[in-house]
PASEBA-1860 file (N, C-alpha, C; in nm, 3 decimals):
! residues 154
1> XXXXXXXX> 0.332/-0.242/1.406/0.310/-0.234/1.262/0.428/-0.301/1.191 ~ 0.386/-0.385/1.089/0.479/-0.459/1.005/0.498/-0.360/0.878 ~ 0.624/-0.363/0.822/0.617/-0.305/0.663/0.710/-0.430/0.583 ~ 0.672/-0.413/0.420/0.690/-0.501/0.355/0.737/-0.444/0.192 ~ 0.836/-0.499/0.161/0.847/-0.460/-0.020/0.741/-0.537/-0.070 ~ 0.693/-0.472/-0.185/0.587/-0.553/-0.294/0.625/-0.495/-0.383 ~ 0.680/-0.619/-0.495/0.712/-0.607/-0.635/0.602/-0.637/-0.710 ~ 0.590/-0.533/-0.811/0.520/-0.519/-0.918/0.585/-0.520/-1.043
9> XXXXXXXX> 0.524/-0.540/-1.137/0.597/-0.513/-1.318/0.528/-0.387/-1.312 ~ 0.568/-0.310/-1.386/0.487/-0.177/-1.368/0.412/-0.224/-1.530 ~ 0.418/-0.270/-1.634/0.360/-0.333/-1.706/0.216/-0.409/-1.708 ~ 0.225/-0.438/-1.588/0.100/-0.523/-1.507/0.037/-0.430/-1.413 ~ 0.105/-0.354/-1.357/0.043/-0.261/-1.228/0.143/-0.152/-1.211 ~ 0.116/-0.029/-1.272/0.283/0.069/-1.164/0.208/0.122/-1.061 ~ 0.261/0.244/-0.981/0.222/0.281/-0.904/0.168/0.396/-0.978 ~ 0.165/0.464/-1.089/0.069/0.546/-1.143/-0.059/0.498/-1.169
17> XXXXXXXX> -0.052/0.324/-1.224/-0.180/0.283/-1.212/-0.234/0.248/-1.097 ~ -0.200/0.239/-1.006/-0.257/0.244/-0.884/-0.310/0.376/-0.775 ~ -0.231/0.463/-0.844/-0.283/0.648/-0.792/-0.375/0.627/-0.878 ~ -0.413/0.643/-1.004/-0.513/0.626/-1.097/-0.646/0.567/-1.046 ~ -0.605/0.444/-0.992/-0.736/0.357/-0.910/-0.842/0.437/-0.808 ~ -0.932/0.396/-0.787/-1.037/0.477/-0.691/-0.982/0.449/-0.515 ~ -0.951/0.585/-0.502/-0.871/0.585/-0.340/-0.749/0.499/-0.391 ~ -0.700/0.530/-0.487/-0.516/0.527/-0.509/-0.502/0.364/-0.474
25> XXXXXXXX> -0.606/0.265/-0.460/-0.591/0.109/-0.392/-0.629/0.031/-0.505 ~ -0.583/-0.076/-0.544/-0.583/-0.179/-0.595/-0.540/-0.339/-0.517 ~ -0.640/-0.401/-0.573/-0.587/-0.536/-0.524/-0.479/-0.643/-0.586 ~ -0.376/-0.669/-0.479/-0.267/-0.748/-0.520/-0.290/-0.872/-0.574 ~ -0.331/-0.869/-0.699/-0.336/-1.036/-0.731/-0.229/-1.039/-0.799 ~ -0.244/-1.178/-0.847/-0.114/-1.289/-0.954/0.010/-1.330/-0.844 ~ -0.011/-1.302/-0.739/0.120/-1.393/-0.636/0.122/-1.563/-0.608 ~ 0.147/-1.576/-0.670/0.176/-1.771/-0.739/0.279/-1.812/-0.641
33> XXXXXXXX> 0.309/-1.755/-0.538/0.478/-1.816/-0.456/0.366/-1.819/-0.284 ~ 0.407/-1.965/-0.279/0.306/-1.986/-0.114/0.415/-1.912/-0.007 ~ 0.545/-1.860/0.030/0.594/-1.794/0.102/0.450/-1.653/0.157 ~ 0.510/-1.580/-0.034/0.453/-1.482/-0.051/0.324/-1.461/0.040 ~ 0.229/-1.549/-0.027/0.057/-1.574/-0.028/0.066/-1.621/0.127 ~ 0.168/-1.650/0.247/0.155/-1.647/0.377/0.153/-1.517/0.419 ~ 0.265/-1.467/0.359/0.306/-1.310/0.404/0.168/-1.211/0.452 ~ 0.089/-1.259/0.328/-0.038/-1.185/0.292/-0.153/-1.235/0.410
41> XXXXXXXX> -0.135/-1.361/0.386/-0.250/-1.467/0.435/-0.213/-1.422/0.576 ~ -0.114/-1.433/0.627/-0.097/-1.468/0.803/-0.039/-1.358/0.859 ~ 0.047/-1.263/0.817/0.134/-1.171/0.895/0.058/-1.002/0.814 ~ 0.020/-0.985/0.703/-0.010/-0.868/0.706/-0.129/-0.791/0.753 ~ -0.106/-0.693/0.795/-0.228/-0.607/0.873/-0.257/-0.509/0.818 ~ -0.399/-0.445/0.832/-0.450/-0.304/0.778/-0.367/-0.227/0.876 ~ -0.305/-0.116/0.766/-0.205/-0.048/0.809/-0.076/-0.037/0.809 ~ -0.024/-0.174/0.818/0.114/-0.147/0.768/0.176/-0.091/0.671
49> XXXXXXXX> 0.291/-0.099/0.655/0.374/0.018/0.525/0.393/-0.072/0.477 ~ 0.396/-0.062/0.309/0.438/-0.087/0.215/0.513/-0.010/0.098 ~ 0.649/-0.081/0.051/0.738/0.026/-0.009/0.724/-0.064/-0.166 ~ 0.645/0.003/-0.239/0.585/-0.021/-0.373/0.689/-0.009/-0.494 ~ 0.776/-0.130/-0.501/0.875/-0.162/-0.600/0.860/-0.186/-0.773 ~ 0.876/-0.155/-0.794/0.889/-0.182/-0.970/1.031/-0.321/-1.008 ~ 0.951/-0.430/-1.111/1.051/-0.488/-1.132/1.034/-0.569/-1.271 ~ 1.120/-0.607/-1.295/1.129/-0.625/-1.444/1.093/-0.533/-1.532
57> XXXXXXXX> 1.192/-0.456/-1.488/1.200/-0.340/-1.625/1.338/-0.251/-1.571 ~ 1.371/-0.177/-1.714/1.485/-0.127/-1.695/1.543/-0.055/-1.568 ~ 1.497/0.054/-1.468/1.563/0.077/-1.369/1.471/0.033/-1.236 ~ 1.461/-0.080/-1.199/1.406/-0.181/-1.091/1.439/-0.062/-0.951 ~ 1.339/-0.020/-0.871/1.353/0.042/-0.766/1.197/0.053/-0.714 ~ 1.226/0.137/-0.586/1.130/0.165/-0.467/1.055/0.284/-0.551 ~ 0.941/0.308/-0.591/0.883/0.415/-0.635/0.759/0.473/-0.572 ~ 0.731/0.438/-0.454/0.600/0.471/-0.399/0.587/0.439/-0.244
65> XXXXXXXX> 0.553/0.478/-0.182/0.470/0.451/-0.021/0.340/0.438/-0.014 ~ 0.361/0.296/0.020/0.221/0.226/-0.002/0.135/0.178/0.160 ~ 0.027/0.175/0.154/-0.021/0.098/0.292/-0.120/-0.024/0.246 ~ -0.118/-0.139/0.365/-0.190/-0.261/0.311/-0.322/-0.207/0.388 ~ -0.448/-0.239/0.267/-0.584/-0.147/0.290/-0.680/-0.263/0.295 ~ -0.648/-0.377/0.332/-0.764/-0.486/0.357/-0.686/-0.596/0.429 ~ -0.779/-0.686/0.469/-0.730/-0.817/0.547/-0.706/-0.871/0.408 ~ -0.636/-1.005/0.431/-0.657/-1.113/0.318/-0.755/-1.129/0.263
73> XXXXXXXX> -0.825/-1.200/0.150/-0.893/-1.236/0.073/-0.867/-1.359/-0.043 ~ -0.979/-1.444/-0.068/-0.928/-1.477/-0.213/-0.892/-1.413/-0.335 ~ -0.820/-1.417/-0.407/-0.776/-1.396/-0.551/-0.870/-1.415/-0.634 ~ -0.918/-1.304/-0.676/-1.029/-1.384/-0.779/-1.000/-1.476/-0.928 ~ -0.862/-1.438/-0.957/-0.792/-1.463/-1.057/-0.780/-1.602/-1.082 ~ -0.766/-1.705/-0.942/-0.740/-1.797/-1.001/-0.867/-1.889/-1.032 ~ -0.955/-1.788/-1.008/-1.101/-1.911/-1.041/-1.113/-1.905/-1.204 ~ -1.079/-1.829/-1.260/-1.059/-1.757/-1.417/-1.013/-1.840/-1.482
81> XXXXXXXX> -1.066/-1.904/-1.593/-1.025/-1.953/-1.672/-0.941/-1.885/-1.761 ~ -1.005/-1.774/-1.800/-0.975/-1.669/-1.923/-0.805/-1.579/-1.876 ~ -0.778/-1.616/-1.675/-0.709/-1.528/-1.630/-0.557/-1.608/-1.643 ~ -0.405/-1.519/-1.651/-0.300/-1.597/-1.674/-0.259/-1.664/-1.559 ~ -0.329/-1.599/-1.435/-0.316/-1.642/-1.316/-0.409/-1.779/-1.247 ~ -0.466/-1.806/-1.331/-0.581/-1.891/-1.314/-0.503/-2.063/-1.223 ~ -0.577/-2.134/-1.181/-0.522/-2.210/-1.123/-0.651/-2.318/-1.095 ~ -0.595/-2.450/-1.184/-0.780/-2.532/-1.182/-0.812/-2.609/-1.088
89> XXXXXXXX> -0.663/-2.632/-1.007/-0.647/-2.701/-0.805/-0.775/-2.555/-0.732 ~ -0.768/-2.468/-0.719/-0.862/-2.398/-0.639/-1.025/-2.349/-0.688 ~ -1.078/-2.390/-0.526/-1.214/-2.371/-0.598/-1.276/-2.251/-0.529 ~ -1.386/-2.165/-0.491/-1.413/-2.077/-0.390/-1.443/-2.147/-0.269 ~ -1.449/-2.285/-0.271/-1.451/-2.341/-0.118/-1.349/-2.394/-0.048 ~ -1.222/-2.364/-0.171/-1.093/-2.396/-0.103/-0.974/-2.374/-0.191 ~ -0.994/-2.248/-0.152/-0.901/-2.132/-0.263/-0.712/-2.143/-0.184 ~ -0.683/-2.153/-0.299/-0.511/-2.151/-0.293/-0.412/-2.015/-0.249
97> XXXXXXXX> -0.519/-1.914/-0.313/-0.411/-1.800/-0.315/-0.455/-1.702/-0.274 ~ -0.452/-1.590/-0.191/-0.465/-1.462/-0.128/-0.454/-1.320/-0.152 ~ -0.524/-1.249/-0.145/-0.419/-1.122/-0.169/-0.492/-1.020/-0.075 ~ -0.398/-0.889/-0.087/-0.469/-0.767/0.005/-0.470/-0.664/-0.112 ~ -0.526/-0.559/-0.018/-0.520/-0.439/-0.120/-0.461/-0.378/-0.099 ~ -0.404/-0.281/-0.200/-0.281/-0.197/-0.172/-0.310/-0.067/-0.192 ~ -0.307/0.061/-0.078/-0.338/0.185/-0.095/-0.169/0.269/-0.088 ~ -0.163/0.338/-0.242/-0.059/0.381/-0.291/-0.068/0.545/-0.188
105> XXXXXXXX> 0.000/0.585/-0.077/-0.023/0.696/-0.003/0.100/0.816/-0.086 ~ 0.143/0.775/-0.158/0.235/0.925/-0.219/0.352/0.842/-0.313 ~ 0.365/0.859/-0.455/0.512/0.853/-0.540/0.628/0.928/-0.508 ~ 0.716/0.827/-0.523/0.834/0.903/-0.470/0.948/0.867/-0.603 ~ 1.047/0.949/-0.582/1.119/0.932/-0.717/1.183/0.767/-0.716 ~ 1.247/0.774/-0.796/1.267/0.658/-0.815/1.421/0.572/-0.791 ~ 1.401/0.496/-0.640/1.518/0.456/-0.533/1.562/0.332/-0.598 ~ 1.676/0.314/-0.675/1.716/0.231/-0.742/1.745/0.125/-0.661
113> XXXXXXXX> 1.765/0.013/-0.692/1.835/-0.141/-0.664/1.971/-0.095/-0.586 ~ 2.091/-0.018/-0.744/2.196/0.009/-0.731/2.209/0.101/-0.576 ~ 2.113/0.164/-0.613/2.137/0.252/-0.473/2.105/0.166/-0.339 ~ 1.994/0.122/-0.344/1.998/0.050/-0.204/2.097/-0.063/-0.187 ~ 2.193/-0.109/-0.284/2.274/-0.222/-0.247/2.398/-0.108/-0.254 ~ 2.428/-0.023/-0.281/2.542/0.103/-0.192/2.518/0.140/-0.070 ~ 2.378/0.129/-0.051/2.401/0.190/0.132/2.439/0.085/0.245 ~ 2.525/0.079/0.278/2.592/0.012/0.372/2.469/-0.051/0.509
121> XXXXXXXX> 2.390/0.051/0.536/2.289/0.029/0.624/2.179/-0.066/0.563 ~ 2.165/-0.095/0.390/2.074/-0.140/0.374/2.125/-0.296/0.348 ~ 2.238/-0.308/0.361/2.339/-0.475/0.345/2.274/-0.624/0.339 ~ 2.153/-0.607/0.457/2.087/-0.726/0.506/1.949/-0.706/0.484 ~ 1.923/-0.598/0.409/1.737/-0.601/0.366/1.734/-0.687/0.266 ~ 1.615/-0.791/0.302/1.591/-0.894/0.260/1.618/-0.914/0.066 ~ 1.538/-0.788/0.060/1.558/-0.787/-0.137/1.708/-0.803/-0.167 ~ 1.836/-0.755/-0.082/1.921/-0.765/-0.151/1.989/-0.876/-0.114
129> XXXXXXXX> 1.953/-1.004/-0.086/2.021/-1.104/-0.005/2.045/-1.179/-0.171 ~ 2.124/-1.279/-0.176/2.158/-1.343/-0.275/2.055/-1.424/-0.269 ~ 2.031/-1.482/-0.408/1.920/-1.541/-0.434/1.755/-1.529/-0.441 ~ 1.753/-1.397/-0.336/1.605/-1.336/-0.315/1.486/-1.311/-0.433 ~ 1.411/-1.362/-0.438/1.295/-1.342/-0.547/1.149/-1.326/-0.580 ~ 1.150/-1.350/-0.402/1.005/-1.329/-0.402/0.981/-1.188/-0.389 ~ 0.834/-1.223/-0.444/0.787/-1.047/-0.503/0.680/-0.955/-0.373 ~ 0.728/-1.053/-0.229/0.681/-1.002/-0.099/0.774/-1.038/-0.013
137> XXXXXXXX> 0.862/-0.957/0.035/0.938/-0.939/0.173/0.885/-0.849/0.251 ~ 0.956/-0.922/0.425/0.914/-0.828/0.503/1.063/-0.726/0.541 ~ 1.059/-0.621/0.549/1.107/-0.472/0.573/1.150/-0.455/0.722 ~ 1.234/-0.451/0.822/1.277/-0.425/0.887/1.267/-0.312/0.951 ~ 1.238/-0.237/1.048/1.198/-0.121/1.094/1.346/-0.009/1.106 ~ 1.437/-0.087/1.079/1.588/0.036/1.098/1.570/0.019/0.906 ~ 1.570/-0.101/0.834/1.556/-0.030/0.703/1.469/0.033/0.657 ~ 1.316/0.034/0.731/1.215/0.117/0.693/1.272/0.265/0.677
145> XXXXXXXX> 1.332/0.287/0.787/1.355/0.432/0.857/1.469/0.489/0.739 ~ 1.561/0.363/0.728/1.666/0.462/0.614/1.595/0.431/0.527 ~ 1.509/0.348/0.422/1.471/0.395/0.293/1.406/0.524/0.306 ~ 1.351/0.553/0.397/1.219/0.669/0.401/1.317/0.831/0.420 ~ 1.447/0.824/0.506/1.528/0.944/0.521/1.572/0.952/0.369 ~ 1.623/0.851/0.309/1.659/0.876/0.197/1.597/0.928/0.042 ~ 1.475/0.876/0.056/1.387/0.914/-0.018/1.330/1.088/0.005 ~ 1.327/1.098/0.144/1.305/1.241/0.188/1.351/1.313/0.126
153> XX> 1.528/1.274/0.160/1.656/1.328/0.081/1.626/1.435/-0.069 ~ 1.563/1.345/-0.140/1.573/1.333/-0.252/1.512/1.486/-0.295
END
């Protein structure tokens, strides 16, 4: 099993709107970064963990335990004219961008930035590397384990 951060605006999606959703799952669209849209496309599996981030907004952190609840798919977004995500290079016979669905399994309080760049153990998880920005990394199985003791913690 792989696990992965996924940043959200909670503006666009929090994880209350996603408990809200039918079976707590929503689908990940608006990921515009081809790293990302591989992550999705080629390496993620039904089942893996996902640690459901909040970002761009005032206290940016881990707020949820999430699992990925579908294979890939197209985006329906970018066939949309009307959508901000829209994209007029893809067609449904040769779609650009991907996404999965995301089943929100429990909120957890809210694991700041600040805090995970204090824990010494979390030094080399991908989100806190300089320059890092994409809004899909993959999660490490010794940092899985300390975000999740720590959050326990709480």
């Amino acid at each position: 099993m792989n696990h992965w951060l996924m940043k959200s605006e909670p503006a666009e999606c929090s994880v209350d709107d996603a408990l809200a959703a039918p079976d707590a799952t929503v689908p990940w669209v608006g990921v515009r970064n081809y790293q990302a849209r591989n992550f999705m496309r080629d390496a993620m599996r039904v089942g893996d963990g996902v640690l459901f981030y909040h970002s761009s907004c005032a206290e940016p952190g881990i707020v949820g335990i999430a699992r990925v609840a579908s294979a890939p798919y197209p985006d329906p977004t970018q066939f949309d004219p009307k959508s901000h995500y829209h994209d007029a290079a893809a067609t449904p016979e040769k779609p650009r961008w991907m996404l999965v669905d995301v089943q929100v399994l429990r909120k957890t309080r809210n694991l700041t930035l600040a805090e995970l760049r204090a824990d010494p153990l979390l030094q080399d998880l991908v989100l806190l590397r300089k320059g890092s920005r994409l809004s899909i990394t993959p999660v490490e199985a010794h940092h899985w384990k300390t975000i999740l003791k720590r959050l326990d913690a709480a």
